[in-house]
C-alpha positions as CSV (number, residue, x, y, z in Angstrom):
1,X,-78.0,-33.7,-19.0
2,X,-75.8,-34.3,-16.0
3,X,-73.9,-36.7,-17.9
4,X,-72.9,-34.1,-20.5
5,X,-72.1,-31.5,-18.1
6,X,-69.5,-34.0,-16.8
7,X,-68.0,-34.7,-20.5
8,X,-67.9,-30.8,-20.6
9,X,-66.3,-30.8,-17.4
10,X,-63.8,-33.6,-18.3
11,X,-63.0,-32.2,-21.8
12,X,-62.3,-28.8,-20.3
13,X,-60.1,-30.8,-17.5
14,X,-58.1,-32.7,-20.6
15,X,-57.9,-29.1,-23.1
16,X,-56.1,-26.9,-20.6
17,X,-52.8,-27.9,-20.5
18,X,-52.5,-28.7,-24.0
19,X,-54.1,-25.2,-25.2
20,X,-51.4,-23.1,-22.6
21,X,-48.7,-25.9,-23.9
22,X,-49.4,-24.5,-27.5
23,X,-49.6,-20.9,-26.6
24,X,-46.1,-20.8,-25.0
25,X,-45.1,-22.1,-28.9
26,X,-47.2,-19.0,-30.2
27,X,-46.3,-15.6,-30.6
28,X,-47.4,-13.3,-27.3
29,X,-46.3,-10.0,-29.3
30,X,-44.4,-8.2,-31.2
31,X,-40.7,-5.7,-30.5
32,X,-40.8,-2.1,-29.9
33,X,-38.7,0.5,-32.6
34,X,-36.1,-1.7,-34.3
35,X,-37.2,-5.4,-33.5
36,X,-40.9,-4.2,-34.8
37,X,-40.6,-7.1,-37.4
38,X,-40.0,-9.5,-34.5
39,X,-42.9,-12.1,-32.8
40,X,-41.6,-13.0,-29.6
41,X,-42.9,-16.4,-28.5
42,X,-42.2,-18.2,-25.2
43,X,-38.6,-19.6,-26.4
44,X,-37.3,-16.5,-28.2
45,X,-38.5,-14.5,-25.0
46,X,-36.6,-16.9,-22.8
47,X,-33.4,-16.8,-25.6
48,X,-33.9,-12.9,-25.7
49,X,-33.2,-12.4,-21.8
50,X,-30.6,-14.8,-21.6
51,X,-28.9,-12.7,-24.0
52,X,-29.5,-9.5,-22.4
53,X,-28.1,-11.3,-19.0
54,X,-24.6,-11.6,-21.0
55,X,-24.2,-8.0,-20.9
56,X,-23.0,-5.6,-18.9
57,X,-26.0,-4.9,-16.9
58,X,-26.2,-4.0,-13.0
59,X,-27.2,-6.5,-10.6
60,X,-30.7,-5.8,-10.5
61,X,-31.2,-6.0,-14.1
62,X,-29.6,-9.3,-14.1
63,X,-31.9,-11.2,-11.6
64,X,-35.1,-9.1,-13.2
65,X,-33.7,-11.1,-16.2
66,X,-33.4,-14.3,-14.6
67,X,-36.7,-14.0,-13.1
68,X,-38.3,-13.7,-16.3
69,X,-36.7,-16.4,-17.6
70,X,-37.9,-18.5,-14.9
71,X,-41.4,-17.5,-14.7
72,X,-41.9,-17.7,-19.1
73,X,-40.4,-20.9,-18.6
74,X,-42.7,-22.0,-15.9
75,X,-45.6,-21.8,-18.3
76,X,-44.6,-24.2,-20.4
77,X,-43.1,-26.8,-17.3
78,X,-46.6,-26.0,-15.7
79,X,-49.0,-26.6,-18.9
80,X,-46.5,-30.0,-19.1
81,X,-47.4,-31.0,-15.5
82,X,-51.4,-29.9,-16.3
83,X,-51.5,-32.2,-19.3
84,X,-49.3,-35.3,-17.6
85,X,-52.0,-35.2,-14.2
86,X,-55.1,-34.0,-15.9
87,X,-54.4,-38.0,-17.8
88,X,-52.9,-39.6,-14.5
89,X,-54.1,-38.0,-11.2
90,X,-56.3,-35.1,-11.4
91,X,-56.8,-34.9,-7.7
92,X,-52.9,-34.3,-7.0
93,X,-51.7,-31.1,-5.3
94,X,-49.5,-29.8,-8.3
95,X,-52.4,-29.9,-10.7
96,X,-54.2,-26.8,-8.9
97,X,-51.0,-25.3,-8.5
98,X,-50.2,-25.8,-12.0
99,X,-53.7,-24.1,-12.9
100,X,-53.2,-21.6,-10.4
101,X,-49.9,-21.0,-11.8
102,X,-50.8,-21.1,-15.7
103,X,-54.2,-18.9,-14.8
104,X,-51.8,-16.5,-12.8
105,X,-49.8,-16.4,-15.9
106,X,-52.7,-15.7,-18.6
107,X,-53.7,-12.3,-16.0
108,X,-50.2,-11.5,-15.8
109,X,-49.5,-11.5,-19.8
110,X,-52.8,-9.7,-20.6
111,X,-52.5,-6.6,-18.0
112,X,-48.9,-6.2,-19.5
113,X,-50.2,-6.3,-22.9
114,X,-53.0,-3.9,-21.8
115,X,-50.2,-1.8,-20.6
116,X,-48.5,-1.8,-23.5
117,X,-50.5,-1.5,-26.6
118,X,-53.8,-0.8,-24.9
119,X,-56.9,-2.4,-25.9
120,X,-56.3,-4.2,-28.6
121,X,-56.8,-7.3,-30.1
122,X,-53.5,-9.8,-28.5
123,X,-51.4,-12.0,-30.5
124,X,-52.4,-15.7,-31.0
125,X,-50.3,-17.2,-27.7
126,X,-52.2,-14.9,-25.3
127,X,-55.3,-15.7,-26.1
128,X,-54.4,-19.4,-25.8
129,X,-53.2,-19.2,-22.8
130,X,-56.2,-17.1,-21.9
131,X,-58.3,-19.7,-23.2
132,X,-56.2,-22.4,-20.9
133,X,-57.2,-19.9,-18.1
134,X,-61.2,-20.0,-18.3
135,X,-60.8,-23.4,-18.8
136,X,-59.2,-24.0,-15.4
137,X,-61.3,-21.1,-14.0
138,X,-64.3,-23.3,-15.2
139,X,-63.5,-26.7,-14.2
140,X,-64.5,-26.6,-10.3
141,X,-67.7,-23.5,-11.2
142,X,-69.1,-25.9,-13.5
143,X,-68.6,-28.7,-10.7
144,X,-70.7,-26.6,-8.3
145,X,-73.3,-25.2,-10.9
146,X,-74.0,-28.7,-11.8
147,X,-74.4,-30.3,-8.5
148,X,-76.7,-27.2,-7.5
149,X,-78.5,-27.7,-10.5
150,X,-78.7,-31.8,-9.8
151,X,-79.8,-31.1,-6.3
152,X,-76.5,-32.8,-4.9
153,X,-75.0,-31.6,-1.7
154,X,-72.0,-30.2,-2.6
155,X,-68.6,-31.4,-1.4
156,X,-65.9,-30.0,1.2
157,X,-63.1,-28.9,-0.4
158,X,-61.2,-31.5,2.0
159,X,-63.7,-34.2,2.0
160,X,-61.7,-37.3,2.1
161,X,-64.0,-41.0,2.1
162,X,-65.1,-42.3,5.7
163,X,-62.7,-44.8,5.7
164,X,-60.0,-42.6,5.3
165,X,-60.7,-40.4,8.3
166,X,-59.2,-41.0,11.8
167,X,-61.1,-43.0,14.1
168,X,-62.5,-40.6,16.4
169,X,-62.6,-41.2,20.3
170,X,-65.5,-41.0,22.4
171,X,-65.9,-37.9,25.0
172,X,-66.5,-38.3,28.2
């Protein structure tokens, strides 16, 4: 039992990236009035704004634009990162960061869809990179359910091996 909970765990830890990696690729919706006909995905959203940024827009509008850019962009650099350390080094700072980023992302994308076209049903790339974002959501709950459930004492979120901490001295 405990040893497919960790499978889970580990195939949840593995899927992430990949699934948010395929969901930049994916449609996130469609344009409003004349570009109805028109699925914008995570590269034609990026192309879109840095066409917008060659016109004749104020200031403002110009790093709005860029910052768009930048943050569509950083879901696909992030679900990169995710996949590379979920293989090599799970434990590494930038993989929580990376799920905190991508997981930030998937709330982000839905609560402007939501704003947009109320509740309906969204396109195929958010709800990929929704998927991406229970999945990284799950990892450490499922950690903790299933070391309650075990009977283990549950780790620090620090905990680093006995060897590895600094000697201590004695008082007095």
């Amino acid at each position: 039992m405990i040893a497919m909970k960790a499978a889970a765990r580990e195939g949840a830890r593995l899927v992430a990236g990949p699934l948010a990696l395929a969901a930049f690729f994916l449609p996130w919706g469609a344009g409003p009035g004349p570009l109805a006909a028109t699925d914008f995905s995570g590269p034609s959203l990026v192309a879109f704004a840095g066409r917008l940024q060659i016109l004749d827009l104020p200031p403002g509008w110009h790093a709005a634009l860029l910052t768009v850019r930048i943050a569509v962009l950083g879901v696909a650099i992030t679900a990169t990162w995710r996949t590379l350390l979920a293989l090599i080094a799970p434990r590494h700072r930038l993989y929580g960061v990376s799920g905190g980023y991508l997981a930030g992302a998937a709330v982000a994308l839905l609560a402007v869809r939501l704003a947009i076209s109320g509740p309906a049903t969204p396109p195929a790339g958010v709800l990929l990179l929704a998927a991406a974002a229970v999945l990284i959501a799950a990892g450490p709950i499922a950690h903790r359910v299933g070391c309650i459930a075990a009977g283990l004492r549950l780790p620090r979120w620090n905990a680093r091996p006995r060897a590895a901490r600094a000697p201590s001295l004695p008082s007095g």
